[in-house]
Each structure stands twice: as C-alpha cells, then as structure tokens.
C-alpha positions in Angstrom: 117.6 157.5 77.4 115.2 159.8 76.0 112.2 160.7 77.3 108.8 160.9 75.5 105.3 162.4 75.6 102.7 161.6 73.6 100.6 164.5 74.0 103.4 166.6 72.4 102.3 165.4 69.1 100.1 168.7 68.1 102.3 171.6 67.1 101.2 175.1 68.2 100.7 177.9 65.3 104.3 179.7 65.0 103.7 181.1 61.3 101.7 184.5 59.8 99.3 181.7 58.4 98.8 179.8 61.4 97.8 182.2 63.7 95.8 183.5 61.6 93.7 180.5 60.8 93.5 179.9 64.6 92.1 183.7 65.3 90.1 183.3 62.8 89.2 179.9 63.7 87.7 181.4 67.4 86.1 184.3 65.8 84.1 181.8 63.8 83.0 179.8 66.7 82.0 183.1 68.8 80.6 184.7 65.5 78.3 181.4 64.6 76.8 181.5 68.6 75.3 185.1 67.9 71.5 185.1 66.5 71.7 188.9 65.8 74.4 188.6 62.8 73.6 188.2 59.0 74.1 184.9 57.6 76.1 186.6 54.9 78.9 187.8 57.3 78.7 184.5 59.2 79.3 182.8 55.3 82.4 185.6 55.0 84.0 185.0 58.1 83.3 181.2 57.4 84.9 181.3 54.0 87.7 183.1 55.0 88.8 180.3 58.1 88.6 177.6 55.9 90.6 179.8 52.9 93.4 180.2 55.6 93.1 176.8 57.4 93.1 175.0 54.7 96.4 176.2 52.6 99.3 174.3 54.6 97.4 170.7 54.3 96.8 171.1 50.6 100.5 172.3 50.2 101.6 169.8 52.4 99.4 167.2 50.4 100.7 168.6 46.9 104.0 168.3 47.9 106.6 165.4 47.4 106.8 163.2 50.1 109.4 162.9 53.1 111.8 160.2 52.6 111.2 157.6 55.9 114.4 158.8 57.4 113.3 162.4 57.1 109.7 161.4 57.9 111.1 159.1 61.4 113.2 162.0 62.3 110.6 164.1 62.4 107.6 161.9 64.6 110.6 162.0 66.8 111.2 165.5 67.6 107.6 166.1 67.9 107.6 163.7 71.0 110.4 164.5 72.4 110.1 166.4 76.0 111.4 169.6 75.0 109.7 171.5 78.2 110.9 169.5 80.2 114.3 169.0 79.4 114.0 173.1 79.3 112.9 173.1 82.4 115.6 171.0 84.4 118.1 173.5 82.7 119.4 170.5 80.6 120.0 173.1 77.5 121.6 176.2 76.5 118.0 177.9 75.0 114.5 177.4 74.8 113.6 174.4 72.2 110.4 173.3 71.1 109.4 170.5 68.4 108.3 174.1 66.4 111.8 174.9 65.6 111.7 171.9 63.3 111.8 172.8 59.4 109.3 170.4 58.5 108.1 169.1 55.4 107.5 171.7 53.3 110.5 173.7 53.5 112.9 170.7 54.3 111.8 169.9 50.5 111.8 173.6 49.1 115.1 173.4 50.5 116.2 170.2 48.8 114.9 171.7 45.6 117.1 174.5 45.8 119.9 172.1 46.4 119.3 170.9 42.9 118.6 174.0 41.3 121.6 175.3 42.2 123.9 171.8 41.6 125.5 173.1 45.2 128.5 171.0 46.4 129.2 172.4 49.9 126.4 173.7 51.9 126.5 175.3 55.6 124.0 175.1 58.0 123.8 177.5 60.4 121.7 175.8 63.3 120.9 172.3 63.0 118.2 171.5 66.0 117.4 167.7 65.5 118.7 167.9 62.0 116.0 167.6 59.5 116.9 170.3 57.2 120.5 169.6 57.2 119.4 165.9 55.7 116.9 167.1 53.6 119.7 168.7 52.1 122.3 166.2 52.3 119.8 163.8 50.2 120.1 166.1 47.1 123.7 166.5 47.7 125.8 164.6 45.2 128.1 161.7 46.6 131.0 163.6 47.1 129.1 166.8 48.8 129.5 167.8 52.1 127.2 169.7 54.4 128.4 171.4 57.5 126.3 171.9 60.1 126.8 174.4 62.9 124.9 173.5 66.2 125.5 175.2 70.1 123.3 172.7 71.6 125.1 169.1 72.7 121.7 167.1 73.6 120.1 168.2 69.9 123.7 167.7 68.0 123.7 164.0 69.1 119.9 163.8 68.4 121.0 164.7 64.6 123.8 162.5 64.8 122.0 159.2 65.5 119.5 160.4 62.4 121.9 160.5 60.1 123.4 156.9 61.3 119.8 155.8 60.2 120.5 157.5 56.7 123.5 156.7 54.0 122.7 160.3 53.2 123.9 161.1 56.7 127.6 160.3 56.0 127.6 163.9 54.0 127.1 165.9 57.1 129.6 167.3 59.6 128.6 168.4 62.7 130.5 171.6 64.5 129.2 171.6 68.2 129.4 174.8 69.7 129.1 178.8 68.9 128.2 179.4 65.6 130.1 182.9 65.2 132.9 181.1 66.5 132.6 178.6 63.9 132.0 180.8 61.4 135.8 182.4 62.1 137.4 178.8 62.4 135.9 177.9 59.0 137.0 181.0 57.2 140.5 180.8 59.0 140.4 177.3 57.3 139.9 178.9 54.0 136.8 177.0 53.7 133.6 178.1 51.6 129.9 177.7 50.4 127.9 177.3 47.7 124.7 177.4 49.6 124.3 178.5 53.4 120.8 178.0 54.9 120.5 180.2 58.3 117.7 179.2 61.2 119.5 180.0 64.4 119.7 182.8 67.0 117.3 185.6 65.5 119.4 188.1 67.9 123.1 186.8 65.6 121.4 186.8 61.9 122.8 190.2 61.0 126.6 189.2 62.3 125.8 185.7 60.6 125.3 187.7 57.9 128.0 189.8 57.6 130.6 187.4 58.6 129.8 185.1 55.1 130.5 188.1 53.0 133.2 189.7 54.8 134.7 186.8 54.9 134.1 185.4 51.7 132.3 181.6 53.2 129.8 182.5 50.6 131.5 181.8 47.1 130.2 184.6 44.8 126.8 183.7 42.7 126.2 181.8 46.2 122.9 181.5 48.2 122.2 182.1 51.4 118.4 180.8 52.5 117.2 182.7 56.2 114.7 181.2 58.0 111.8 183.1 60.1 112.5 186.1 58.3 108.7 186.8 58.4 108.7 185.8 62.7 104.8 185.3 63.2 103.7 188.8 61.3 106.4 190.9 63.9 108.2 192.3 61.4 105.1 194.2 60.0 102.5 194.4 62.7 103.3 198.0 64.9 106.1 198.4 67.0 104.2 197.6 70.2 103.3 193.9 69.1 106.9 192.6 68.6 109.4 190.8 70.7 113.6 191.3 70.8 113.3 188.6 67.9 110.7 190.5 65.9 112.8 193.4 66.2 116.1 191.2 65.8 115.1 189.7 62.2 113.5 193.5 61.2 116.6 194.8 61.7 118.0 192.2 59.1 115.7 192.5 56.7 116.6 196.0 56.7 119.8 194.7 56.6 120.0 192.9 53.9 117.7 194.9 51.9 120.3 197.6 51.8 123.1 194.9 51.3 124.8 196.3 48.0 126.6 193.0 47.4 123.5 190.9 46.8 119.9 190.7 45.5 117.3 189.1 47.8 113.7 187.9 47.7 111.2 187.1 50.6 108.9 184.3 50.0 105.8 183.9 52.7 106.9 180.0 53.0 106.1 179.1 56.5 107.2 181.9 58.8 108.7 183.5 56.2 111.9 182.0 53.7 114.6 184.7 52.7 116.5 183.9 49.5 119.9 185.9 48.8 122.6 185.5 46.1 125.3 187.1 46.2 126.1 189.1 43.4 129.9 190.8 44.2 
C-alpha cells in the first residue's frame, strides 16, 4: 500500500527561476524591516520579486490544461512519501515529487509531439510517468512510446497511471539500466523519432552518444534533455556547482560541439534542450 503525507504537497524551488524568486523573496522581507533605505530601492527590489515570482503561475495559467489523468497522476506524486521510502533504502536513488515534469513541460512536450507528427518516442527515465503520457496522449493510435526506468517502486507507479488512461496502452515500460537498454534496443534494430532524456545527469553524455552511434535516433530526429540548465550550475563559478552541475556542463559542451546535430537551449523550467539531428 502506498503511503501518504499531506504536508508533502508544497514543492521546493529546483529551477534558475525559483530560486531566484525565493532569494529574492527573503531579501524583500529583510530589505522592507530596514527604516534607513530609500523607498525607491525598496519599490526596485519589490518589483523585481514579484517580476520573478510571478512568471511560472501566469505561464502555468496561460497554458492548456492537464488532462484528469495527467492532472490525478500528478496530486499523486506530490503526496507520495518519497523521503521516507528513501530513507528505509526502499530505492535505488534519491526521489523527490521535484523530479516530476509537471505541467508546463509535460505539455511543451506534447506539443512537440505534434509538431513533429513523431510515431515512436523513447523516454529515457520515466519517474511516476507523467511525461511519458503526456506524450503518449499526442501519439497517434498506432504510436508507441518506450519508456526506460531503473527504479521498480516508480515503474509500477507509472504503470497503474496508465491503466487509468486509454492513452496508457501506447507505453512500454523497460525496467532496469537505461545504457543497458539502450544496447538491447539498438541490437533489436529498433529506432526513434523523438527521444526525451531526464535521467541520471552523471549518464547524459553516454545517453547521448549511444542514440547517434547507434543510430536509435532516426536522422531529422529530436532529442529533448531535461535539466540542462540544473538550478543556474552550469553558469554560476566553479565553486557553486555539484557532480551534476558539472555532469550536465560537460554535455552541454558536449553537444554543442556535436557535428552531427543543431541544438537550442530554452530556459523552460530548469532548463529544456532541443537537438535534431542533422547527419
């Protein structure tokens, strides 16, 4: 049975954006308790809280809604007790209800889906599943999505999502290492029209790498990385980054020298990647 905590409702910043409304957010609350400072840099400092606290809800409020099956799978990741079942060692990494897509993306994601009339998409890491059936809904009938996921508790968490979804039947779940399933899918002479990447930060570069050299990505493909911004790491100095910051740097870098493709980095949440491949 799965346990739940309310109080794990209330997401903690994990994007550029985020923390920087909630710095800025404690400097205006320190700033407004001084009577020695100008009303004109209280105003400033004011203005420029609510100019940053205020984007995400008005994009969130512009955009199209979540279907209920996207929208249920959501409210319950964000009460699931992911400390605790990290805690009791019940899981292979860290999770937290942050490491969902959420609404925003799940539907820029979907979009793209469209754009690009994509018939066989690859996920590589699936958490609870909410991009993979964000994607799946824009998938046509006879699409098929294939979603790579190491972690058994959050693979059958997806799972029993997609039951609650006809949508769901268009997603195949590959439990285990995600290089490893990378090679099995290429020995199987399988590929991708679309790949979406959100999974170990340390393994982007070989995910990478492993759809070209191994031709999962069809040519004119896309390949969609998550985090590629990692909570202002990748620019802030040296000194202020973790072995992810420096992990998804080192594939920006990556790709950015990447002769067989074209690539653009779009400040969407904590940062979306978008690569086609050109040869």
């Amino acid at each position: 049975m799965t346990n739940v905590v309310e109080q794990h409702t209330t997401a903690r910043p994990v994007t550029p954006l985020g923390i920087l409304a909630e710095e800025l957010e404690g400097i205006v609350q320190a700033v407004n308790e001084q009577t020695d400072l100008s009303a004109e840099l209280k105003a400033k400092l004011n203005f420029a809280w609510r100019l940053a606290a205020g984007l995400d809800p008005y994009l969130e409020e512009c955009t199209t809604a979540e279907s209920p099956a996207l929208a249920a799978l959501a409210k319950k990741t964000s009460v699931e007790a992911w400390t605790q079942r990290f805690n009791e060692g019940a899981t292979v990494r860290q999770l937290e209800q942050e490491m969902l897509s959420g609404h925003v993306e799940g539907q820029t994601l979907k979009m793209f889906i469209h754009m690009t009339k994509a018939k066989r998409v690859l996920e590589i890491g699936m958490f609870t599943g909410y991009s993979a059936l964000a994607m799946a809904e824009a998938l046509p009938a006879d699409g098929e999505l294939v979603a790579c996921e190491v972690d058994p508790y959050t693979a059958e968490f997806g799972l029993a999502a997609f039951r609650q979804s006809p949508h769901g039947l268009k997603i195949r779940v590959e439990l285990g290492s995600a290089l490893v399933t990378l090679d099995k899918l290429a020995a199987a002479g399988e590929s991708f029209d679309f790949v979406f990447i959100d999974a170990d930060k340390k393994e982007y570069v070989q995910y990478f790498q492993t759809l070209l050299d191994k031709n999962l990505l069809k040519r004119e493909g896309f390949i969609c990385v998550d985090n590629t911004l990692l909570q202002g790491q990748v620019y802030l100095p040296v000194g202020d980054s973790t072995p992810n910051g420096e992990a998804i740097a080192q594939f920006n870098r990556v790709v950015a020298a990447e002769e067989r493709v074209e690539q653009v980095l779009l400040p969407l949440r904590d940062g979306l990647t978008i690569i086609r491949r050109i040869c």
